[in-house]
Every structure is written in C-alpha cells, then in structure tokens.
C-alpha positions, 0 to 999 in steps of 0.5 A: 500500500502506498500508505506504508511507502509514505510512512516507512519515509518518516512521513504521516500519510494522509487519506485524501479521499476518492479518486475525485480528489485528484483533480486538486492534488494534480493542480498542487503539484502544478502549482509547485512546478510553477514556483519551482521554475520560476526560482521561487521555492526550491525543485525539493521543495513541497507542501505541508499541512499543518493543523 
C-alpha cells in the first residue's frame, strides 16, 4: 500500500479521499512546478499541512 511507502519515509500519510480528489492534488503539484521554475521555492521543495 502506498500508505506504508509514505510512512516507512518518516512521513504521516494522509487519506485524501476518492479518486475525485485528484483533480486538486494534480493542480498542487502544478502549482509547485510553477514556483519551482520560476526560482521561487526550491525543485525539493513541497507542501505541508499543518493543523
């Protein structure tokens, strides 16, 4: 499971939901290609959630 990959990383995988959600997911990744290109945010860069 993809889950365990993620975890097995030292990171908390999140369930994000159906496949709907892909739509969003995808458009955060452009979103981080975008600022990467731009020298915005480092190409290791990424998103967090913090709650």
């Amino acid at each position: 499971m993809l889950a365990d990959v993620v975890t097995a990383g030292g990171l908390r995988a999140v369930d994000a939901g159906s496949l709907k959600r892909a739509r969003e997911l995808e458009a955060l990744g452009f979103l981080q290609l975008t600022l990467a290109a731009g020298e915005k945010i480092p190409w290791t860069g990424g998103f967090g959630v913090v709650g």
